[in-house]
C-alpha positions in Angstrom: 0.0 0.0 0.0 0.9 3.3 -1.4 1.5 5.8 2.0 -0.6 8.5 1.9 2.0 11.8 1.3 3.6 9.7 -1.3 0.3 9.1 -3.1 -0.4 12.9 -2.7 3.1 13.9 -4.4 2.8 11.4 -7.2 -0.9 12.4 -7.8 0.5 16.7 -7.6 4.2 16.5 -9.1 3.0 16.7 -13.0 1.3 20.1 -11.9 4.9 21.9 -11.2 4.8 22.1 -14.7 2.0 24.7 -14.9 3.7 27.4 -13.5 6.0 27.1 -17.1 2.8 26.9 -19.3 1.2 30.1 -17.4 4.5 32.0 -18.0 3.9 30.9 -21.9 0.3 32.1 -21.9 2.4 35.5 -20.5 4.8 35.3 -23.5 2.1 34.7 -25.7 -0.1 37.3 -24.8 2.5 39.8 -24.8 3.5 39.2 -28.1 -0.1 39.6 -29.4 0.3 43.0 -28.4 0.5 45.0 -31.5 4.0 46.7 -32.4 2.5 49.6 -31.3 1.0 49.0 -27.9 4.6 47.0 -26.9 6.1 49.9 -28.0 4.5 52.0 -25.4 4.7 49.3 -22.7 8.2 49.1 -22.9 8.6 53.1 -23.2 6.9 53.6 -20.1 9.2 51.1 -18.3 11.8 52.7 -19.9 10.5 56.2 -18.2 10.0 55.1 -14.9 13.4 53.6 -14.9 14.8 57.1 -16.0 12.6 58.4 -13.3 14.6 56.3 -10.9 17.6 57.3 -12.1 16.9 61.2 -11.8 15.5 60.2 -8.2 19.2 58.5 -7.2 20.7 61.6 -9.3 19.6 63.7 -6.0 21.4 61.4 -3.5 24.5 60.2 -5.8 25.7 61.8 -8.6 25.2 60.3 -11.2 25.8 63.0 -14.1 22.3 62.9 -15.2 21.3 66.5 -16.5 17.9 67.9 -15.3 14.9 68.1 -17.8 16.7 65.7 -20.4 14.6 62.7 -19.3 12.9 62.0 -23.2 16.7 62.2 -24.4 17.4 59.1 -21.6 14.5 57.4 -22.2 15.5 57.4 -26.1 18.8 55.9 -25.2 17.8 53.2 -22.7 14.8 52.5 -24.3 15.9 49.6 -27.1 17.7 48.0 -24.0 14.8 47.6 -21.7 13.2 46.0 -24.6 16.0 43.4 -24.8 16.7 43.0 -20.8 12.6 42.3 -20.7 13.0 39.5 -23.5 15.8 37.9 -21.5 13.9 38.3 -18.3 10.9 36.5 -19.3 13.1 33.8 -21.2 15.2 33.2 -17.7 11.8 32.6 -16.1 10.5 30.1 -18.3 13.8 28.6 -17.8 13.7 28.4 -14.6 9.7 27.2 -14.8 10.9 24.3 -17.1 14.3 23.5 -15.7 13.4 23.0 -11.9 10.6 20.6 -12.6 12.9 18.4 -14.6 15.5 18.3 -12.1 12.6 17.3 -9.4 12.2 14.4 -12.2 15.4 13.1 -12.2 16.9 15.0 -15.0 20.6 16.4 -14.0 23.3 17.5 -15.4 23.7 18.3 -19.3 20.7 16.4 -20.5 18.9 18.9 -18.5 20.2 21.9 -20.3 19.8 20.4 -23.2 16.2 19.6 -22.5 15.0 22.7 -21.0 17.0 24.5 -23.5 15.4 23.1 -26.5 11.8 23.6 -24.8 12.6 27.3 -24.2 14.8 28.2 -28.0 12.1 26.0 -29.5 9.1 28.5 -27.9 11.1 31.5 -28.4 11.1 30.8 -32.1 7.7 29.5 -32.3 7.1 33.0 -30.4 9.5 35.1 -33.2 7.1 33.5 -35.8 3.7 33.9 -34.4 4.7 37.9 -34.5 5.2 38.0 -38.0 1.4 37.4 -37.9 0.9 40.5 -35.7 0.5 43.8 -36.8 3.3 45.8 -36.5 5.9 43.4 -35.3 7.9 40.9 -37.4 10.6 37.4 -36.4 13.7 38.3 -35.0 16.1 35.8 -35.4 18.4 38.1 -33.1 15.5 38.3 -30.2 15.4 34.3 -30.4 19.5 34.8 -29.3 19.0 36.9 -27.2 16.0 35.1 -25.6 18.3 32.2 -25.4 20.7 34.1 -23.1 18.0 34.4 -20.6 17.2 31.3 -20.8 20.7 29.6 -20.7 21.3 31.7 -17.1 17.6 30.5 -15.7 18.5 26.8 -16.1 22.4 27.6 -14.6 20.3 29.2 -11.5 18.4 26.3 -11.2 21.3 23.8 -11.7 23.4 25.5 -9.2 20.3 26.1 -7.1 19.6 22.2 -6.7 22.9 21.2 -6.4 23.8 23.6 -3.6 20.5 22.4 -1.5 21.3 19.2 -2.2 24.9 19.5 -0.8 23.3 21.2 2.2 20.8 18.4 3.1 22.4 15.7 6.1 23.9 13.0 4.6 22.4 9.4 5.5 24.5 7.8 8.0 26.3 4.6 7.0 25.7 1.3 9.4 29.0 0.4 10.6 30.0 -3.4 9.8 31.1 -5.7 12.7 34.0 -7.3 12.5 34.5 -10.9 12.1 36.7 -12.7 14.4 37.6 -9.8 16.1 38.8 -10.0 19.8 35.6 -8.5 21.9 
């Protein structure tokens, strides 16, 4: 007979992969957005970042000139865009990875698993845009989606392997001796 918390984590352990297909559904929907709408998303993060920046300006100095916040917004701007692609691509990886490790999978054949899931979605993702109005396939966003990815399974791996070097080790049974005097 089957104890009961085993039974419970056989019946719940395919479900840790959700959290990866939710953060899809996120990808997804985000890149339904038209070129225009992301556009404006990602320029209003852009903003609020230079915002934060002029904030810090006040306490350290960081050479950031008053009333020039459009001109740093325009510069930062195609980087946010970037730094938000690798960002979501770490967290799939990490969605993906750390489930497989739970499984069993370690070492290489995990990054090469997880890493094909997550390159394989990022180009399914660069080609479902070129169906969206105002955006288009990028092989270099599917590189650079890649990155994020690559460093989300690494966190995972190094993750797993440093709580596993943390848990007790079992302790062995010593042998008796044969023929020993005692």
């Amino acid at each position: 007979m089957i104890e009961p918390m085993r039974y419970l984590y056989m019946i719940l352990k395919p479900f840790s992969f959700l959290p990866a297909l939710a953060i899809m559904y996120l990808i997804f929907t985000f890149s339904s957005q038209t070129g225009e709408v992301s556009g404006a998303l990602s320029y209003k993060v852009s903003y609020k970042v230079v915002q934060i920046a002029e904030a810090a300006d006040q306490v350290i100095d960081l050479g950031i000139e008053p009333g020039n916040t459009d001109y740093y917004v325009e510069k930062i701007h195609p980087y946010i865009r970037k730094i938000a692609h690798m960002t979501e691509y770490f967290c799939l990886a990490v969605a993906v990875a750390f489930p497989f490790y739970v499984y069993g999978l370690r070492g290489f054949l995990l990054l090469l698993t997880a890493g094909a899931i997550c390159i394989g979605f990022a180009g399914l993702d660069e080609y479902h845009q070129s169906f969206v109005d105002g955006r288009g396939p990028s092989l270099r966003d599917v590189g650079i989606d890649s990155i994020g990815a690559f460093f989300g399974i690494m966190v995972v791996k190094l993750f797993c392997w440093t709580t596993l070097q943390m848990l007790p080790k079992p302790k062995k049974k010593k042998r008796r001796q044969k023929g020993g005097f005692g």
